[in-house]
C-alpha positions in Angstrom: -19.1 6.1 -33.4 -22.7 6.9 -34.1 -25.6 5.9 -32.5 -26.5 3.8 -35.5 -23.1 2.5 -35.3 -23.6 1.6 -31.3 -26.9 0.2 -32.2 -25.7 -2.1 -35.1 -22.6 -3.6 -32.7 -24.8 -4.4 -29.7 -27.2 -6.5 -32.1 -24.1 -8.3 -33.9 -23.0 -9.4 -30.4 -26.4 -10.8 -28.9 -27.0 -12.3 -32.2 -23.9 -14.0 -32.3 -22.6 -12.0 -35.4 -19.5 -10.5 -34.4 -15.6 -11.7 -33.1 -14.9 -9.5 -30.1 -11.3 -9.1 -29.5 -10.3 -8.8 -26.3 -6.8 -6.6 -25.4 -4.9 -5.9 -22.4 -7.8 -2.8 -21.8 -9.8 -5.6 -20.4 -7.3 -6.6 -17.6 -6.8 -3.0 -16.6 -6.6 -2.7 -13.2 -6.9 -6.6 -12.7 -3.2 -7.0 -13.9 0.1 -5.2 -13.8 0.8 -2.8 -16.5 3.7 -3.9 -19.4 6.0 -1.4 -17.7 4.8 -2.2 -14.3 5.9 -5.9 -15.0 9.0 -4.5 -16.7 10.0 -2.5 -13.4 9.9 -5.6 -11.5 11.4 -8.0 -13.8 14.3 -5.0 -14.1 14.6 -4.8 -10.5 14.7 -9.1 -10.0 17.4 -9.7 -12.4 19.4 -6.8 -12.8 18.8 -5.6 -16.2 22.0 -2.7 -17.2 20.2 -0.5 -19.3 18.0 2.5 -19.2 14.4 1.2 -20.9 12.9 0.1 -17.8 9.6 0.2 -19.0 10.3 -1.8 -22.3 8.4 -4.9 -21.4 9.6 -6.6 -24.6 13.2 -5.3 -24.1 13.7 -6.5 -20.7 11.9 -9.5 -21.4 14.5 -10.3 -24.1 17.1 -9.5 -21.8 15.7 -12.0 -18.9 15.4 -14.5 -21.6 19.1 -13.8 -22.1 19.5 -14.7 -18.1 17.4 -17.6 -18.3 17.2 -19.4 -20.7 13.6 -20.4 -22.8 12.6 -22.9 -20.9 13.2 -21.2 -17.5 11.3 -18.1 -18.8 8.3 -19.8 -19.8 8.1 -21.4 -16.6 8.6 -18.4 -14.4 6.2 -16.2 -16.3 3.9 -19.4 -16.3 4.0 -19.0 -12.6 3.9 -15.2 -12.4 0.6 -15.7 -14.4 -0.9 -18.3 -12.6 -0.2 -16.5 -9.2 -2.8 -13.6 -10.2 -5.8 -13.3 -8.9 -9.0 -13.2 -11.3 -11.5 -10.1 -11.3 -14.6 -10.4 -9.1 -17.1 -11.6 -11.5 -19.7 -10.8 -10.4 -18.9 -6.6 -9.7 -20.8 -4.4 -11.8 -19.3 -3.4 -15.2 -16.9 -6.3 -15.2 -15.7 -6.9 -18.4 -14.9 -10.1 -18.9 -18.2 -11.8 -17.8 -20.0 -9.1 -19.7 -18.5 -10.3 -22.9 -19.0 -14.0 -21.9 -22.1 -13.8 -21.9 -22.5 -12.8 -25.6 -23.9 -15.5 -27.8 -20.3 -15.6 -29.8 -18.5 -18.5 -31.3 -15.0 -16.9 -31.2 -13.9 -14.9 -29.1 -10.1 -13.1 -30.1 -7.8 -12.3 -27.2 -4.0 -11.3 -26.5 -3.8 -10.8 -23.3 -1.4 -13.0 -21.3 -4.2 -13.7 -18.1 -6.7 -16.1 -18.6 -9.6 -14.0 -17.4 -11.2 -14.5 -20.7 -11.6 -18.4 -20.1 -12.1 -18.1 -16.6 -15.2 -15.6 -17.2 -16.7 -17.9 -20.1 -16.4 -21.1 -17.7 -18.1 -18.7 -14.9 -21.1 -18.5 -17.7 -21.8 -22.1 -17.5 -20.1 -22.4 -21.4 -17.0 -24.8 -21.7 -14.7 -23.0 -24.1 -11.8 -24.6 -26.5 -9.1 -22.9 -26.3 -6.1 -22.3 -29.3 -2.8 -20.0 -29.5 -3.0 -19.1 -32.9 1.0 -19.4 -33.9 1.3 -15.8 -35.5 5.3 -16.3 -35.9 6.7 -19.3 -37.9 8.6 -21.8 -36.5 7.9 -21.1 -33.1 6.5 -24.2 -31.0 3.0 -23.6 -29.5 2.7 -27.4 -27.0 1.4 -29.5 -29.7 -1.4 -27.3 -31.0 -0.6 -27.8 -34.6 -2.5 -26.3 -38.1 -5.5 -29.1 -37.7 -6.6 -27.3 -34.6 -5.9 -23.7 -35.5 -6.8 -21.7 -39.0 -5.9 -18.8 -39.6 -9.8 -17.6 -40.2 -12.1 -18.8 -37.7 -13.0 -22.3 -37.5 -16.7 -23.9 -37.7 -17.0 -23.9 -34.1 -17.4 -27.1 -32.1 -20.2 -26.0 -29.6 -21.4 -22.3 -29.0 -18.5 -20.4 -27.2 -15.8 -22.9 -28.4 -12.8 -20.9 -29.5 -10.7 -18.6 -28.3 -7.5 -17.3 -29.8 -4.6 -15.7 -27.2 -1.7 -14.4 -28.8 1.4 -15.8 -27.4 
């Protein structure tokens, strides 16, 4: 990018002018890698074939094993078990984008660091999974709470979209 470019960006985000979204680059080094995960997950139930590091593959597999339900719940925990970044360490990502004046903030990671960072800035945040495949249940959170373009936002920092 050029300078101009840089320039431009930085403005959009103190102004409030821009949607960051947020990937898994953010969580680097605060969480496992996909084909760390898969390793483990390969290792903990056995999985037969040879793409160890296909996090999607072995995660269909487990599935397989488990059952929906069972998954969800397991994972649920795996996530919850992690410990957050220090947010307070220099170059910390997630606070540093928190702190942007933002109304929505686009994420897919599966850690809530995000959240946790915006609630560490003194904003409350509302938080939606946008339902990117049809038919799939997402706890409730139905079309009057998520839109496929960004909603008026309720408060400053409201909304936050994580892919599930």
């Amino acid at each position: 990018m050029k300078d101009s470019d840089w320039a431009r960006l930085i403005n959009q985000l103190r102004t409030g002018y821009c949607t960051p979204f947020i990937g898994a680059w953010a969580s680097d080094g605060n969480v496992a890698s996909g084909s760390s995960l898969s390793r483990e997950w390969v290792a903990r139930y056995t999985y037969p074939f040879v793409d160890h590091g296909d996090f999607a593959r072995v995660m269909q597999y487990v599935r397989t094993v488990l059952g929906d339900a069972a998954l969800k719940q397991e994972f649920s925990r795996h996530l919850r078990a992690m410990s957050p970044p220090d947010f307070i360490a220099p170059g910390e990502v997630h606070p540093s984008i928190a702190r942007f004046p933002v109304p929505v903030f686009l994420a897919t990671n599966y850690d809530d660091f995000l959240v946790r960072a915006i609630r560490f800035s003194a904003k409350e945040p509302s938080v939606a999974i946008f339902p990117w495949r049809k038919g799939l249940s997402y706890g409730g959170i139905g079309s009057s709470a998520v839109r496929k373009h960004a909603p008026p936002p309720i408060g400053p920092w409201s909304t936050i979209f994580m892919e599930a």
